[in-house]
C-alpha positions as CSV (number, residue, x, y, z in Angstrom):
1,X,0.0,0.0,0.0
2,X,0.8,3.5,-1.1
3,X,2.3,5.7,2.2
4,X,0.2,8.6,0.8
5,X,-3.0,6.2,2.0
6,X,-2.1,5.2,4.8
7,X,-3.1,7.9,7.3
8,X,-6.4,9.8,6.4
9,X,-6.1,11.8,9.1
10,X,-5.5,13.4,12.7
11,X,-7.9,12.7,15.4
12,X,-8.1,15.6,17.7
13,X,-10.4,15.5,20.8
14,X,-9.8,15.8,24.3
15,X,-8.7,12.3,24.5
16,X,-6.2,13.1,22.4
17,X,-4.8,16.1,23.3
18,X,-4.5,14.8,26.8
19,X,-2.6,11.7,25.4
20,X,-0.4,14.3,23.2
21,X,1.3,15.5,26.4
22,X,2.5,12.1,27.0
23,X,3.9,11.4,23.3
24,X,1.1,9.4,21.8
25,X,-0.9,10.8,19.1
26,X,-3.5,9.4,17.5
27,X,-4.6,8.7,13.3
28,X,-7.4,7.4,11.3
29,X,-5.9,4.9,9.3
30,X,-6.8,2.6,6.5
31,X,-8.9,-0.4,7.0
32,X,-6.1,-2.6,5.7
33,X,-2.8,-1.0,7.1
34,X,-0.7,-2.6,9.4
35,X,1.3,-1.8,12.3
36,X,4.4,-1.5,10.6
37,X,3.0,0.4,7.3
38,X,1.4,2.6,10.0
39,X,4.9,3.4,11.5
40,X,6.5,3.9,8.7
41,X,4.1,6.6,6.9
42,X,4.1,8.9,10.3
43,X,8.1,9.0,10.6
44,X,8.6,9.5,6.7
45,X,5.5,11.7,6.9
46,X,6.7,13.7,10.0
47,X,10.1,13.2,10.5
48,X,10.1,11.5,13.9
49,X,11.1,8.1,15.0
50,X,8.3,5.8,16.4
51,X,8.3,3.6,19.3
52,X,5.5,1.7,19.4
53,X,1.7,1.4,17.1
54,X,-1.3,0.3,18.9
55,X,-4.7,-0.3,16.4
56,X,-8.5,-0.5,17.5
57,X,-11.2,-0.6,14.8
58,X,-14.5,1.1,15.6
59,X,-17.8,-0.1,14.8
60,X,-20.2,2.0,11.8
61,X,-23.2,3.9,13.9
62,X,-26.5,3.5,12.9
63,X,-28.4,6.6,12.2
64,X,-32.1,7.2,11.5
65,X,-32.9,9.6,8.4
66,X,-35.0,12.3,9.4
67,X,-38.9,12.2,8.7
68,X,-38.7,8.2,7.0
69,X,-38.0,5.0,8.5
70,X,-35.1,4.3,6.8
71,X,-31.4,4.0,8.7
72,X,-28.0,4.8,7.5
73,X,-24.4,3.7,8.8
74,X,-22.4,6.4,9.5
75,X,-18.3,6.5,10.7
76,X,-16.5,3.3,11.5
77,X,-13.0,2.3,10.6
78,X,-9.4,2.3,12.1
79,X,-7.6,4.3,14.4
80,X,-4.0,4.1,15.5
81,X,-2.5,5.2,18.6
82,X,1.3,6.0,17.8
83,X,3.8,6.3,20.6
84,X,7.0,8.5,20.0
85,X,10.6,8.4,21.0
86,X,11.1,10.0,24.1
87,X,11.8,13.7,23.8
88,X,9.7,13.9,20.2
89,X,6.6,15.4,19.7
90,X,4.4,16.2,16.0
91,X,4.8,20.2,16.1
92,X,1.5,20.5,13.4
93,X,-0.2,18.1,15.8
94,X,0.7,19.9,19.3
95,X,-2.0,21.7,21.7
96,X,-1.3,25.7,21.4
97,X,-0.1,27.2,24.8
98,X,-2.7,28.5,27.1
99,X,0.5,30.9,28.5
100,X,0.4,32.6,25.4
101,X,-3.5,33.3,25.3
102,X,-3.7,34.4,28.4
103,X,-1.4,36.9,28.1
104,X,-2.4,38.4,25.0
105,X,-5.8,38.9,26.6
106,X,-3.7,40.7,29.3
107,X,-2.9,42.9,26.9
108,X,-6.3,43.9,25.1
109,X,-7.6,44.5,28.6
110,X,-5.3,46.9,29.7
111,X,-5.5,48.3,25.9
112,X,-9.5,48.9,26.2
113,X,-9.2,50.2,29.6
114,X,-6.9,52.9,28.4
């Protein structure tokens, strides 16, 4: 399989940022990619060195269409949870700084006050 479709994309939630500050971020990947195809695409992808690749699949949801009895499946797949080297992080991938905001809001107070 092609690295280019491999990983579809980023999953970012609040699961994942929290598991970002401890070096394991997290992809949805292609039904048939493995472990090691998974390893490879992030570190040629990124530029970082991976440790370890774990993999869940998720089940499709079933979802009712408005106004009709009919149902539709909606989201399933594969995600991978990908554990960096020590000391490596993803910078596209990284939380912003909550320092930074709150000092800029600092600022436009003090800058509406005046």
């Amino acid at each position: 399989m092609s690295q280019s479709y491999v990983l579809k994309k980023a999953i970012l939630s609040e699961k994942a940022y929290a598991l970002m500050k401890r070096g394991i971020y997290t992809f949805l990947v292609d039904a048939r990619a493995h472990k090691k195809e998974i390893a490879k695409a992030v570190g040629l992808q990124f530029g970082v060195s991976v440790a370890k690749v774990r993999i869940s699949k998720f089940a499709p949801k079933t979802k009712r269409i408005m106004k009709s009895r009919k149902t539709t499946l909606t989201g399933g797949g594969k995600k991978a949870l990908v554990t960096l080297t020590s000391g490596q992080s993803i910078a596209l991938l990284a939380p912003k700084s909550e320092k930074g905001k709150k000092k800029i809001k600092k600022e436009e107070n003090k800058n509406k006050e005046k």
